[in-house]
FIBA-55103 format. One record per residue (C-alpha): residue in one letter; y, z, x. Coordinates in steps of 0.5 Angstrom, whole numbers, plus 500, padded with zeros to 3 digits. Example, Ala and Ser with C-alpha at 12.3 -4.5 7.8 and 13.67 -1.06 7.14 Angstrom:
BEGIN
A491516525S498514527
//
This chain:
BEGIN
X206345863X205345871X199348874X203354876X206355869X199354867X196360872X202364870X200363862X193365864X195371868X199374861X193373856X188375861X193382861X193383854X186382854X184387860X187392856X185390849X177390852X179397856X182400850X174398846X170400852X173407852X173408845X164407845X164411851X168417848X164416841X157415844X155422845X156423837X152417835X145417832X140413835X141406832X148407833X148408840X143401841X149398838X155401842X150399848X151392845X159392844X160395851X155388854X158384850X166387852X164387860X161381860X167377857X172381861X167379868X168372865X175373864X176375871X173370874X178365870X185369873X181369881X181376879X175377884X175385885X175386877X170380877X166384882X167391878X166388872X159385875X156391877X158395870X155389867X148390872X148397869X149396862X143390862X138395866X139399860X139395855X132391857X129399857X132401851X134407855X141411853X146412856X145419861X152423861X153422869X154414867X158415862X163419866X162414871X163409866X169412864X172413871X171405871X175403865X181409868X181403874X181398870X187400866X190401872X188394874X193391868X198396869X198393877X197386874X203387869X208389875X207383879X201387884X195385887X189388885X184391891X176393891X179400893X182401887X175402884X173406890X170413887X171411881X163410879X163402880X163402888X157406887X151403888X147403881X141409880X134407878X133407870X128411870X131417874X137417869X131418864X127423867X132428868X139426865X140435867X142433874X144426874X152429875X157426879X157426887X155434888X154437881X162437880X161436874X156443873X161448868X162453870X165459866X172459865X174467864X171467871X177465875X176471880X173468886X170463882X171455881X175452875X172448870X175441868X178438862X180432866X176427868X178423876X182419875X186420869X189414864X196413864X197416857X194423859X198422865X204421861X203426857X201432861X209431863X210425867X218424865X224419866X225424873X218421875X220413876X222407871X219408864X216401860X216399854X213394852X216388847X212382844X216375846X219375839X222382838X226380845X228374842X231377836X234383840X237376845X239373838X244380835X246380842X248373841X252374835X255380838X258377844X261371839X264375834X266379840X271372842X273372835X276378835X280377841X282370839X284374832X288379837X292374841X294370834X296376831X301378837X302370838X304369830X306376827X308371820X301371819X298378820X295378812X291372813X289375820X288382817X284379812X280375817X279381822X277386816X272380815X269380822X269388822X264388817X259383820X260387827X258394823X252390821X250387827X251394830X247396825X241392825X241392833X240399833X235399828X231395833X232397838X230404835X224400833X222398839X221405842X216406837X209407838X203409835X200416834X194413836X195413844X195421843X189421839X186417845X188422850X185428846X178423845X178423852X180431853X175432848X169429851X171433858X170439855X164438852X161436859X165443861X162447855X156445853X154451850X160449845X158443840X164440837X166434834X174432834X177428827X183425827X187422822X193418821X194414828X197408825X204412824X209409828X213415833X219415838X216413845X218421847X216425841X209420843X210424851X211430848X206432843X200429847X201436851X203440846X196437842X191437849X194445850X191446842X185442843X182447851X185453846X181452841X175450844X177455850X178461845X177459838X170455838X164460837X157457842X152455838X147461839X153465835X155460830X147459827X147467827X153467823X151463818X155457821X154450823X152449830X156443831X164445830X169442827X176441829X181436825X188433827X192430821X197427821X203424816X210423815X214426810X222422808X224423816X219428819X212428821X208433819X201434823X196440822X190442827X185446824X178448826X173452824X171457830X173465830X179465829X184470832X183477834X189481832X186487836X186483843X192481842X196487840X192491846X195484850X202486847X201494849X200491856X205487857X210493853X212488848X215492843X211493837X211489830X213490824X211485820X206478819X212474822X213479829X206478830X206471829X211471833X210475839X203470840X208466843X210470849X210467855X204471860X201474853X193473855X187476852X183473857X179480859X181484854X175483849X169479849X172475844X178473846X182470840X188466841X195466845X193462852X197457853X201457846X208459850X207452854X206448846X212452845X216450850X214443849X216443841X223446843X225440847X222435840X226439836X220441833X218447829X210451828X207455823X199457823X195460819X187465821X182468818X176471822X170467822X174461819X178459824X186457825X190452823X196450827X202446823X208442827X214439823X219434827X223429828X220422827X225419832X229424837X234418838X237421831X235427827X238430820X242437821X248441818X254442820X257449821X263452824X264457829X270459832X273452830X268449833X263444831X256446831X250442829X242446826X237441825X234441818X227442820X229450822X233451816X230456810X235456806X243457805X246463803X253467800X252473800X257478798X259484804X257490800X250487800X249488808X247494810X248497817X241499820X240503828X247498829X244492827X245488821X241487814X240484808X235481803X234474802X229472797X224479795X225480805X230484809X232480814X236481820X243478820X248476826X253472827X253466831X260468834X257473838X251469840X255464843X260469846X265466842X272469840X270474832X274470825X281474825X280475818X274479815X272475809X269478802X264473802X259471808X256464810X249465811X243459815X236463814X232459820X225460821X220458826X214460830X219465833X220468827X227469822X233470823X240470818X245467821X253469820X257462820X264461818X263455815X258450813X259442812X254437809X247435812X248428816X243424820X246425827X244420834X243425839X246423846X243428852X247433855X245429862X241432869X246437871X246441864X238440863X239448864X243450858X236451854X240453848X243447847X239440844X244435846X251433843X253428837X259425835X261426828X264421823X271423825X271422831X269430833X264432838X259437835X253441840X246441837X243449837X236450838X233454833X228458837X232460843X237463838X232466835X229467842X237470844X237475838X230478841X232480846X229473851X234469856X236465852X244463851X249458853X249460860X245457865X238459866X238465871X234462878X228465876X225472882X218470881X216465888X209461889X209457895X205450895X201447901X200440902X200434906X202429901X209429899X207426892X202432891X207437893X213434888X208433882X206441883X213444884X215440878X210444874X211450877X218450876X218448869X214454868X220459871X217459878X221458884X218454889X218454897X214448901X210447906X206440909X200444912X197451915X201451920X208451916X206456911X205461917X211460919X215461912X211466910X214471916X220470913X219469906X215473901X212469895X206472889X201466891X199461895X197454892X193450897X190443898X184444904X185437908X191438912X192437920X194443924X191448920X187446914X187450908X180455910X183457916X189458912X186462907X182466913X189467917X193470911X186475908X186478916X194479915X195486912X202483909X198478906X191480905X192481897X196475896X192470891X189464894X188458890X185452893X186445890X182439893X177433892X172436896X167437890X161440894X157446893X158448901X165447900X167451894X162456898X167455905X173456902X171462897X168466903X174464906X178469901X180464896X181467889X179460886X177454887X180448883X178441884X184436884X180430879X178436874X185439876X189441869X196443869X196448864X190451867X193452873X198455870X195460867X191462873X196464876X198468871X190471872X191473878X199476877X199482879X194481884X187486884X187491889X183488895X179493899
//
């Protein structure tokens, strides 16, 4: 081995081990705050010897801006580990802004690109180090640069900043799960030396039996005498290509797998966020079942469902501590994630132990929002995930339903379903069920109209032939009884507007589905078995066609659409959901921003959500735009050339066409004086874009819609 390859060699373990020392670091940062004192001296311990082996390490590659790093990480873990002091908050999240760049450092080093000392810039290392004894004697004040880190209230949205949940410098895997897709550049997955050997082998043994068979082909028509020993010979070959095939796709599934764990480290990260963003709320996050293996996708997917579940309960379910100890309740909370797989789905119940939901508020929110009234356990289940349904300002105690049309929206497109169960002053459960791989998923096969319709199993109740004299005719709609309740019956022709049966049967073909959105009988003309199916996507330009999953070929060569479940449920109550193309939606923001990467990122968002999207790349621009385009809000970063974002804000709040237009301010300037300029400027919130969250965004915008009345 030369002494290139020998550097090359060292340079990959150096990456697998970068990554292994950041994965502990940030697992003894994330737990310290629950540690008892013995316990934290020790996690003090293992963080020395981590960093130290990593500037070490570092230093073998000639890595000299992570050495550097490194190095100064190590200064401040030996001062305070020769005063026996702990670790104050402010330097855990500097710490942990530390191990962000440094994860980002293997992520560079893995792709072939240099690492600089700019990388830790800001990211708590360049900084230099506080005097312990600072640290120690007020632990309240030592925050980040400017108190950015001090809460704030979150309901107090109007004129007022935005907590965080987010730390600066997000890790990859939040980034991934706050909806990072295939749109949005190359996605990786990483194989060990010998599964690519064994993928590189069956491909191998493909391409050779491939040969075969064409030679075999050429003899037959060369030789047809001998057609029986070659028909043999081909069946033979065909069985071990079926085989090969078989073990490839095996494989290939299997190395899109990755483990649950990287989801539950996102929610550890996020969690601590919020303890930093709520003190008055104590919790301690449990997660069971990280070792199961899931589809890359399902990984991306969940992560935000979970992370919306995890602010919500915190945000809205966990009581402080002061109301805790007076009802009799533990002052720490609890909330549990577990998970485990069950035949080919995985089943995860998210349960805490806080207030519960208030049925009241969110009925007072329903009546504002003119939903129609419930009439059942399942309605009113249902009706919490309604999109723009906000208890915020309605009752002190605020219950659930923010943000639980956003982990709805996500679980549709993993082909999941979701139940919950509360009780006052005992908390919530969530429970998801899903697939274990969106590359396959089980489903029964129906018939409509002659065409060949798939259901996904996880959204099936039960099967059903009833006799015609058994539906009753209620207001023009359809019902019968399945099990001991009426249930709503359609037919699923009408649904898709697909031509009725020309005969009327005697007997009808029932599917009862049932999801979070509620339950529905289904009218079919026909079903067949239940298969496994490999899901293949409809692709970019029918991404709109929301009731649809995908397509799969069938045994016989037939092509079969995948339904979603919700969406048909979502259809027969009355929502936009069909075969047609999302109608472009009549709400506009409009987003204001130097940085061509920020701008995509939040018309993405925003337009996932249902927002059309006008641009602009600073104040001058929006001006313009603005005299001729009407929009319900305003995004804007502050640090822009010609016009920034205060002068903005002052431009529109002296204009009485937009004087009462809502102003959000998105930037990285952190201060208290800055947060003061722009909220005296007219901003009506004020987020600071290392805090920024995009489901908080999200919803204050829907806070400020429709817009209070400005004197």
């Amino acid at each position: 081995m030369n002494s290139d390859q020998l550097r090359n060699r060292l340079r990959h373990i150096f990456i697998g081990e970068l990554q292994e020392q950041v994965a502990r670091i940030r697992a003894e940062l994330l737990d310290y705050d629950q540690l008892d004192q013995p316990a934290r001296h020790e996690s003090l311990q293992i963080l020395f010897r981590a960093v130290h082996a990593l500037k070490g390490a570092a230093r073998a590659v000639d890595e000299r801006a992570i050495e550097r790093t490194c190095h100064r990480f190590e200064d401040e873990l030996a001062r305070l580990r020769a005063s026996r002091s702990e670790l104050p908050a402010a330097l855990i999240d500097d710490f942990l802004s530390v191990s962000d760049a440094l994860e980002h450092a293997a992520e560079l080093l893995a792709a072939g690109q240099p690492v600089h000392d700019d990388l830790f810039t800001g990211a708590g290392a360049a900084a230099p180090p506080a005097p312990p004894s600072a640290e120690a004697d007020a632990p309240e004040r030592a925050a980040t640069p400017d108190n950015a880190s001090q809460p704030r209230p979150v309901s107090a949205f109007h004129r007022a900043t935005v907590p965080s949940a987010m730390s600066e410098r997000p890790p990859s895997a939040v980034l991934r799960a706050l909806g990072a897709s295939a749109a949005d550049g190359p996605q990786h997955v990483r194989l060990s030396a010998p599964e690519i050997d064994r993928l590189v082998a069956l491909g191998g043994e493909l391409w050779s039996t491939h040969r075969r068979l064409e030679r075999l082909s050429t003899e037959l028509a060369d030789r047809p005498e001998r057609a029986r020993d070659i028909s043999t010979t081909l069946y033979e070959q065909s069985r071990r290509v079926s085989r090969l095939v078989e073990d490839l796709n095996e494989r290939l599934q299997a190395a899109r797998m990755q483990p649950l764990s990287l989801t539950y480290e996102v929610l550890a990260r996020v969690a601590h966020d919020l303890r930093r963003a709520f003190p008055q709320r104590d919790f301690v996050l449990h997660c069971r079942g990280g070792d199961l293996r899931l589809d890359r996708d399902i990984i991306e997917g969940l992560s935000t469902a979970l992370l919306q579940l995890l602010r919500n309960a915190v945000v809205h379910g966990i009581e402080p501590v002061e109301e805790r100890v007076a009802a009799g309740k533990p002052a720490r909370a609890a909330i549990h994630v577990e998970a485990h797989i069950q035949g080919d789905h995985l089943h995860i119940a998210f349960r805490d132990d806080g207030r519960g939901i208030d049925w009241e508020a969110v009925e007072a929110a329903a009546l504002k929002l003119q939903l129609p009234e419930v009439t059942n356990a399942d309605e009113r289940v249902a009706m919490l995930f309604t999109p723009g349904l906000s208890t915020t300002g309605v009752s002190s105690h605020s219950g659930r339903g923010v943000g639980l049309d956003i982990v709805q929206s996500h679980l549709n497109h993993l082909r999941a379903t979701i139940a919950l169960s509360t009780e006052p002053d005992a908390g919530t459960a969530f429970f998801l069920q899903m697939p274990v791989s969106l590359a396959t998923t089980e489903a029964l096969v129906v018939t409509a109209a002659g065409q060949d319709l798939a259901l996904p199993t996880t959204a099936i109740a039960s099967l059903d032939r009833i006799h015609c004299a058994d539906v009753e005719l209620h207001d023009g709609k359809l019902f019968t009884t399945l099990g001991d309740q009426r249930t709503r019956l359609v037919h699923l022709n009408s649904l898709l507007s697909l031509p009725d049966p020309s005969e009327t049967p005697t007997h009808l073909c029932v599917v009862e589905l049932r999801s979070s959105s509620g339950r529905l009988a289904l009218i079919v003309e026909d079903w067949h078995s239940v298969q496994t199916l490999v899901v293949k996507s409809l692709g970019r330009r029918l991404r709109g066609l929301k009731l649809l999953g995908g397509y799969a070929q069938l045994p016989h060569g037939e092509v079969a659409l995948l339904l979603q479940p919700t969406e048909l449920l979502a259809r027969v109550a009355g929502a936009p959901a069909s075969l047609q193309t999302s109608p472009a939606p009549t709400r506009a923001v409009l987003i204001v921003d130097d940085s061509v990467t920020t701008r995509t990122l939040y018309q993405r968002l925003l337009e996932d959500a249902g927002w059309r999207v006008l641009v602009a790349s600073d104040g001058k621009q929006a001006l313009e735009l603005l005299n001729s385009a009407r929009v319900e809000a305003v995004i804007s970063d502050v640090e822009m050339p010609r016009l920034d974002g205060f002068e903005l804000t002052r431009a529109l709040r002296h204009n009485p066409t937009t004087r009462q237009l809502p102003i959000i301010l998105v930037t990285a300037r952190a201060s208290d004086e800055d947060r003061a300029l722009g909220l005296e400027a007219g901003a009506d919130a004020y987020i600071v874009k290392n805090l920024l969250d995009p489901a908080l965004l999200l919803q204050t915008l829907s806070d400020f819609l429709p817009a209070a009345p400005r004197s």
